[in-house]
N, C-alpha and C positions, 0 to 999 in steps of 0.2 A: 458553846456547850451543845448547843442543837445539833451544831455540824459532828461533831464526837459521838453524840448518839446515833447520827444517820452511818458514820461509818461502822459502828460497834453493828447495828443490824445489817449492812450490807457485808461483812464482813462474814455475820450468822450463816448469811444465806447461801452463801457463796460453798461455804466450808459444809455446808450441809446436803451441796447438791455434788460435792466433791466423791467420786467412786473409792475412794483411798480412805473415806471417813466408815470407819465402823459402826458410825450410827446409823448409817444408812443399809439399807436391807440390799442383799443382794439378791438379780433377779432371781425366779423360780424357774424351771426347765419342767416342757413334760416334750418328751419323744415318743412320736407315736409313730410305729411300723408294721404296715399289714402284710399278709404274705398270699404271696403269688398275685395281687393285684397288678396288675396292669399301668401304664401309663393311657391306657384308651379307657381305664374303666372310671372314667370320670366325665361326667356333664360338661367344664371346664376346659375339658380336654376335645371335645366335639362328639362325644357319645350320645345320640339324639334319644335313644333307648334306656339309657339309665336315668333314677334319681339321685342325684346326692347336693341336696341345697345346701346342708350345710359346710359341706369342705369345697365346693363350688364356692362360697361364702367366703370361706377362709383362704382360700387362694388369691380372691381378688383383693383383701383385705393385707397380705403375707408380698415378702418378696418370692416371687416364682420365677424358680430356674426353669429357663426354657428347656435346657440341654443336662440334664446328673446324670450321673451313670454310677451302675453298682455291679454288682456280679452274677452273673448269669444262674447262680441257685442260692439257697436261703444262708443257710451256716456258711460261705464266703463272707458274704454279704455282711452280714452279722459281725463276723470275728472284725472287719474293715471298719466297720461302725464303731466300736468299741476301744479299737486302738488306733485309728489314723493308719495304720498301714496295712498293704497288702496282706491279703487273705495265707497269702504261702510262707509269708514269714514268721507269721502269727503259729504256723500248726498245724489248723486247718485247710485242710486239702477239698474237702467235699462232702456229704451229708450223711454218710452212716459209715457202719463198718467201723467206728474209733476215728474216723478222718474226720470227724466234724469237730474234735475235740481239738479245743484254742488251749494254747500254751499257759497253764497257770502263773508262766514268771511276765506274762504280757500285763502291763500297766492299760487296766479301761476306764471307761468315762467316768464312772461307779466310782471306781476310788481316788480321781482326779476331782468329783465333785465332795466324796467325803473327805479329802484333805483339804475341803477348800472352805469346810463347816455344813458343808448339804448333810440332809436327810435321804436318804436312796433307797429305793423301791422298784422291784420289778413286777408288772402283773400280766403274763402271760406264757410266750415259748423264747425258752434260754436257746437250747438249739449248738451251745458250746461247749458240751460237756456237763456228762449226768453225776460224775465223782467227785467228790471231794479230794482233791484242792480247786478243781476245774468249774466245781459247783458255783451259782451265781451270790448264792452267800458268804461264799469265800473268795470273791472278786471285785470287792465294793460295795454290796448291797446288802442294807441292813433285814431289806424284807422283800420276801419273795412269795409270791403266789402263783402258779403256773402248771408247767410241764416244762421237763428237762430235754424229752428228747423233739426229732424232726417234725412228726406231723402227732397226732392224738387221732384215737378210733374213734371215740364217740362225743359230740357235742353239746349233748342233754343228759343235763342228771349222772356227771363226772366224776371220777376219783382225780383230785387235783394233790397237789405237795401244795403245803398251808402252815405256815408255823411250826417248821420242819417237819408235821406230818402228812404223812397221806392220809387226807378225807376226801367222802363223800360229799358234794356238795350240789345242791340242787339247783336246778335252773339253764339257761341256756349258754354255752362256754365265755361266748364274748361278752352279754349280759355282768356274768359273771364277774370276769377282770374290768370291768367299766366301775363296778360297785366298788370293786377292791382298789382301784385308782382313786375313786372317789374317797372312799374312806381317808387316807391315804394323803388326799390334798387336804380335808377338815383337821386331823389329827396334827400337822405339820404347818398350819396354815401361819400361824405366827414366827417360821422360822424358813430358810431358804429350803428349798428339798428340788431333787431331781425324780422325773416318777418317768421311768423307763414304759412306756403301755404297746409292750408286742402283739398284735391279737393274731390268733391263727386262723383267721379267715382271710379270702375267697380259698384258701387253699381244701383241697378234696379231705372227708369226704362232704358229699353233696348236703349238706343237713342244713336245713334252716325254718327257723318258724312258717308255721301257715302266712300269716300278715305278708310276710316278704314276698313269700314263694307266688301267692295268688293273686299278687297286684302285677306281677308280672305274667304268667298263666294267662293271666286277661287280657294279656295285650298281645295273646299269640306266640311267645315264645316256646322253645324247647323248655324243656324238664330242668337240663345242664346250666342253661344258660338263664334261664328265671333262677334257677338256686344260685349262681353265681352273681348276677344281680343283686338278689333277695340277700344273698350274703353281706356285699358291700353296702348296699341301703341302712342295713341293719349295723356297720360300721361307723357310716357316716351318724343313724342317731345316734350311736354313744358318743362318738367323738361329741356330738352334741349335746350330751348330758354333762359331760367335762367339760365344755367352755359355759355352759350356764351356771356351772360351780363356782368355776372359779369367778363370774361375774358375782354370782351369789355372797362371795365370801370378799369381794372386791379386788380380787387380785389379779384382776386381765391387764391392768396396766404395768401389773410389775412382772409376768409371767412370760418366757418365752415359749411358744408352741411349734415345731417342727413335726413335720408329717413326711411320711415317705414312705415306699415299698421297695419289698425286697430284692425282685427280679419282675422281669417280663409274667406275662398272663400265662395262666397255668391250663392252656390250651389254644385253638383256634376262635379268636373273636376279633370287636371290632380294637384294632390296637394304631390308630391315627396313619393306617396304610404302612406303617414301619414292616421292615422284612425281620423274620424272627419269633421267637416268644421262650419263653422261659425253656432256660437249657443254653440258651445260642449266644454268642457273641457276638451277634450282629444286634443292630439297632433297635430292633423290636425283644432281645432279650437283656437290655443291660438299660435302657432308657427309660428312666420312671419319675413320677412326681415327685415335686421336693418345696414346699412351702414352707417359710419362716417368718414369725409374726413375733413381735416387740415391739407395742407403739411407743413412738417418740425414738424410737433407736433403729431399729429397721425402718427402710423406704422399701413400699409396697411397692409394685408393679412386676412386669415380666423383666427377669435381667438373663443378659447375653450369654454373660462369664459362664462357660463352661464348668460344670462340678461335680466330683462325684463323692461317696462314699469316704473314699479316705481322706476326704477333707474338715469334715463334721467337728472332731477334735481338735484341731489348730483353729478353726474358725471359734467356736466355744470357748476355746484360751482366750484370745485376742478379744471378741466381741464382749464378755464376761468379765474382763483384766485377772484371769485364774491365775494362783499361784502355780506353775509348771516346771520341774525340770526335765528335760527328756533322754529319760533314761535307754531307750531304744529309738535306733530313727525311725522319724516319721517319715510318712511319704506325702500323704497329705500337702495342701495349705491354706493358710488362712484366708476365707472368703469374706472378711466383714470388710474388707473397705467397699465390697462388691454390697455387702445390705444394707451398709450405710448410704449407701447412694453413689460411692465415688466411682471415680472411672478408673477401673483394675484392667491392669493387660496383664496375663501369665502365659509367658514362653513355657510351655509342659508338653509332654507327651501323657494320657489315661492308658492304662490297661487295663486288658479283661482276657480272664483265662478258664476255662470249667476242666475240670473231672469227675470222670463217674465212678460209681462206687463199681470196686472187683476189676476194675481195667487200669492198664498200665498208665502210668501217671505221665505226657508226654505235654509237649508244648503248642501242642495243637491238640483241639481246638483254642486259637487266643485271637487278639486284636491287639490293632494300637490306633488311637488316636491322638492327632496332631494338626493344631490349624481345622481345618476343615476339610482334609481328608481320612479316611480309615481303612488301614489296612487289614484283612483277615486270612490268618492262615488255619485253614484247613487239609486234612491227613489227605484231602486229593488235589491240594495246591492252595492258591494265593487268590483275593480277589482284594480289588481298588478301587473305593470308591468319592466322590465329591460329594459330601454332603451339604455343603452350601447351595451347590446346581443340581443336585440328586438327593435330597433326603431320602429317597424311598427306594434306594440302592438298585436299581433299573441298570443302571450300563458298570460293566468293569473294566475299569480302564487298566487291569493291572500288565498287557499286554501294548498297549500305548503309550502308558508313562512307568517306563522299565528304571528308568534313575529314581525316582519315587520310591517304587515298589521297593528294591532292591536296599535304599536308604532306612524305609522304613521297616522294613523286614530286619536288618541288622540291628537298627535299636530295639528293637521286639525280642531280640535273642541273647542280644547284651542283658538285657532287664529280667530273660528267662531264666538264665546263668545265676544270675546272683539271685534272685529270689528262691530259687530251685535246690540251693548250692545244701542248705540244711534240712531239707523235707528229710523227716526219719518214717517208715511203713508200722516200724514195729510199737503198733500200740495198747501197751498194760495196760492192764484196770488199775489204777490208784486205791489202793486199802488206806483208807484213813479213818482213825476213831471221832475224825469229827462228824460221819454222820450218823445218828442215832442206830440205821443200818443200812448195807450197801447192796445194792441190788446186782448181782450176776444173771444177766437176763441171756433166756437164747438166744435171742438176735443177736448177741456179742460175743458168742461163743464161737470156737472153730469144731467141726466135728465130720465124724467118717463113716463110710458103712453106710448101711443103706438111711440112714437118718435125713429126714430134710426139714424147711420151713413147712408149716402148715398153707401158708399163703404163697409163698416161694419168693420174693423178694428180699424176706430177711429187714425188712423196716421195722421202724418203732411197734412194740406191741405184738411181730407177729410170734408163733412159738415153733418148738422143735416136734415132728409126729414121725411117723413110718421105725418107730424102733423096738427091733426084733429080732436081732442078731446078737451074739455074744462079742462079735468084734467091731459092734457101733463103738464109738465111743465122742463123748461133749467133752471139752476141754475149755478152762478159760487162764488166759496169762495173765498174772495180776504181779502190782511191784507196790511189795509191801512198803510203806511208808513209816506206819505206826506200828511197829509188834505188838503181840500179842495173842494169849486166845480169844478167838470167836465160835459163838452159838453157830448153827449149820442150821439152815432151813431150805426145807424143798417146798417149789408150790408145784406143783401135779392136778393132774388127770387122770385116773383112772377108772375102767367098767371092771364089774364085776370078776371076767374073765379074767381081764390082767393082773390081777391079786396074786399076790404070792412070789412074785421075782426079788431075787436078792441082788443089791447094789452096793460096789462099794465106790467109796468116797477116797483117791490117794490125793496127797501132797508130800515130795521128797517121799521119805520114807516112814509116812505116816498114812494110817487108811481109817476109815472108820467105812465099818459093815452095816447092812441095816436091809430089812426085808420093808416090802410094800405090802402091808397086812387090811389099810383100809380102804375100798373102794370110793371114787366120789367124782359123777360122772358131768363135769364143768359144761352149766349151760353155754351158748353163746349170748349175747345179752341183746336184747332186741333194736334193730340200728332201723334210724328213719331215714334213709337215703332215697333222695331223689331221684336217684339214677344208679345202676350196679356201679359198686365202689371196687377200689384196685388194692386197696388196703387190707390188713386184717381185721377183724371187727373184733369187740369186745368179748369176755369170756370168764367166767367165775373157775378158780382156781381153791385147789387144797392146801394147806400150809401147815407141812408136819417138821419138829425138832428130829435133825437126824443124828449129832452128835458137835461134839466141840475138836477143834483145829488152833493148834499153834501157830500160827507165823513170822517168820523169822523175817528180819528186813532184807529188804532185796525181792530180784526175781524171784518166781517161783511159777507153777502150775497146777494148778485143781485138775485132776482126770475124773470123770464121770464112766463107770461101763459096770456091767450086770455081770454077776458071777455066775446067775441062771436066771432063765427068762422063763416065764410064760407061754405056753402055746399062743398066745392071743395075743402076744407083746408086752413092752413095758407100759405102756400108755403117753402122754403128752407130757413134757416140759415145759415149764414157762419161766423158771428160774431156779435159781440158789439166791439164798440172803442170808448176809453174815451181819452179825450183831456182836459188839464190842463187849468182853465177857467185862462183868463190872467187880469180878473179886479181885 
């Protein structure tokens, strides 16, 4: 009888430590990615100048890939993370302009972890598309706090997207999404949840608390480089306030924490001698930290196995036992026998490709790595280098070892081809009634005549000035999704002077007329930068009803142009917004 009892508990216990038994919890995920961070901007990494004790902490504690790679800019990077496969097949091409926008039929982590019973949550920059279907609430994620598009003007005392509104919300940005994470892990704590935590820093502009900024100032630094600094410090405590949570609430044993960034350092600094920095496909732009912590399941130390970006999701399959099927190929692969401890060999070639925005989409600049060496082809040739005898890409041997070169040049172009084969340029606005309403922003607009950016880049945030011609005209291509009418809203700028121009509004053969009868002349809002910023800064805008628009599905066009201007001009642009008529 005793013997029968000892097997009925061993029998308990067995079934209970089984990952197949639904009574057991599965782990919790948080993915933390900072942007424009460095692989050198880490303590861990040999930066004798920076502090970051805690992800210093976590590294030693985590299995640490010596060697990840990701993409040489953020939205790559991003769209890669999200689906295990390259950036070019996803959609996304590159960082504004519509090319940042990932393909809403792309399967990501978000709803691979909500079919799997997760809780999901994003709190920071999506970076994949600002419309709906593209939107991160319509990609898996139940809750989202952040900003949609590339980078954000201002870092204090922000207008965020909150419970599908935009609010103002006070405090300092990454503060901010630290809270909203936190929250986030309390509310979820008794159930599995994935908590996506992008935060938009070290990336410009220069903004950071006094505390950060002046502990570095004191030790002699530049302006740029204390606020970048001051930035990350400021990173590493909240990452630190997250793991004292989930200690808090007991769930560091069950929780896995991944850390990484996006791309090389978002300028010249210390980046562990690598040649490179964000933008480049060389080693100093695509090689960045990659820590992974799960006690009892991960083995901590430095491992070998090369990894990058699009491996994240097949390793999360595999290490997690997710339910998957793969509805699109991955490119990816699974790295857990590598965090288990075992000895993984993977026969693979990585690649890495950039584009910039407004320039022809071509396959250089790209790379390829294999073994331990990499090739790079650039628009004024090829270089080859040993990274095993050369980490710090010193000699090119792409003239010495021409069978190499020329080997790995061909698989570099095989792998162009087909990734390249469906890149489409032309990209609509998505009109969808699921978002409460949709922003036609000037940056996303095409337009003619003497019109330009305020900033001239055309990034997130900046707006459309100089218009004062009758043959300006703003255009935006939108592809209706949901018909229907929508409410018309302008948010403007204008002085006194420029009162009085008459605008009209066409789509097909439909126009709505309408004068600009109120003046309202938008401050700039006061920006703390450390250093002169490349950005546009922030700016209070007017937001007048200008009439209602049918939409039919399908293509289509909004044309913006003046029937008569003002001597003084029309004044500033910063959007249209359509609101889903609710009769």
């Amino acid at each position: 009888m005793f013997r029968i009892f000892l097997l009925i508990i061993l029998l308990v216990s067995l079934n209970s430590c089984n990952p197949a038994n639904p009574s057991v919890r599965s782990p919790n995920v948080i993915l933390i990615l900072t942007d424009d961070q460095g692989y050198g901007d880490l303590g861990i990494h040999g930066n004798a100048d920076i502090n970051t004790p805690v992800l210093d902490q976590l590294g030693r504690e985590s299995a640490r890939f010596d060697r990840f790679y990701v993409s040489p800019l953020c939205a790559p990077t991003r769209a890669s993370i999200l689906t295990g496969r390259y950036h070019l097949r996803t959609g996304t091409i590159s960082v504004s302009n519509g090319l940042e926008v990932m393909d809403a039929s792309e399967y990501t982590l978000a709803e691979l972890f909500k079919a799997n019973g997760y809780s999901t949550g994003i709190f920071g920059k999506w970076h994949n598309g600002q419309h709906y279907p593209n939107h991160p609430l319509a990609q898996g994620f139940d809750e989202f706090t952040g900003f949609l598009a590339g980078h954000w003007s201002n870092y204090f005392d922000t207008q965020l997207e909150k419970d599908r509104k935009t609010q103002q919300i006070e405090g300092y940005l990454p503060d901010i999404l630290t809270d909203e994470a936190i929250a986030f892990i309390e509310k979820n704590q008794s159930k599995p949840f994935f908590a996506y935590l992008p935060y938009n820093t070290p990336h410009s502009p220069h903004q950071v608390p006094d505390e950060y900024f002046d502990f570095y100032k004191k030790q002699g630094l530049s302006d740029e480089l204390a606020a970048i600094h001051g930035m990350v410090s400021n990173i590493d405590s909240n990452i630190g306030r997250v793991l004292e949570k989930l200690d808090e609430l007991g769930l560091e044993e069950n929780t896995l924490v991944i850390f990484l960034t996006d791309n090389g350092p978002n300028g010249n600094r210390y980046n562990a001698a690598m040649k490179g920095i964000k933008g480049s496909v060389h080693e100093g732009g695509v090689r960045v930290p990659s820590f992974w912590k799960l006690p009892g399941v991960i083995s901590p130390g430095l491992k070998e196995t090369p990894g990058a970006h699009i491996d994240i999701l097949p390793t999360l399959v595999d290490l997690l036992s997710l339910d998957f099927e793969e509805k699109k190929r991955l490119d990816g692969v699974s790295l857990a026998p590598t965090l288990r401890g075992e000895d993984q060999k993977i026969n693979r070639a990585i690649f890495s490709q950039v584009a910039f925005p407004q320039q022809e989409i071509t396959p250089e600049p790209g790379a390829i790595r294999k073994d331990s060496m990499l090739l790079v082809l650039l628009k004024e040739g090829v270089e080859l280098y040993d990274l095993k005898n050369d980490p710090n890409q010193t000699r090119n041997l792409a003239e010495i070892q021409e069978e190499t070169t020329a080997n790995l040049k061909a698989d570099y172009m095989a792998w162009w081809q087909e990734v390249s084969s469906d890149i489409n340029l032309n990209r609509p606005i998505p009109i969808s009634n699921q978002a409460p309403q949709i922003l036609l922003a000037g940056y996303e607009a095409a337009f003619s005549g003497g019109i330009k950016f305020y900033e001239g880049h055309g990034w997130a945030q900046d707006w459309l000035t100089n218009w004062k011609g009758l043959n300006d005209r703003i255009s935006w291509n939108l592809n209706v999704i949901d018909p229907g009418v929508y409410e018309v809203i302008l948010e403007y700028s204008a002085s006194k002077d420029q009162i009085g121009s008459e605008l009209i509004l066409r789509q097909a053969d439909e126009e709505i007329t309408f004068q600009l009868k109120e003046n309202f002349e938008g401050e700039l809002i006061p920006s703390p930068d450390r250093i002169p910023r490349k950005e546009a800064p922030e700016k209070t805008w007017k937001q007048i009803p200008i009439g209602k628009i049918d939409l039919k599905v399908g293509n289509t066009r909004l044309d913006l142009f003046a029937k008569n201007i003002s001597p003084a001009g029309v004044g500033e642009l910063y959007s249209l917004r359509l609101i889903p008529s609710k009769d």
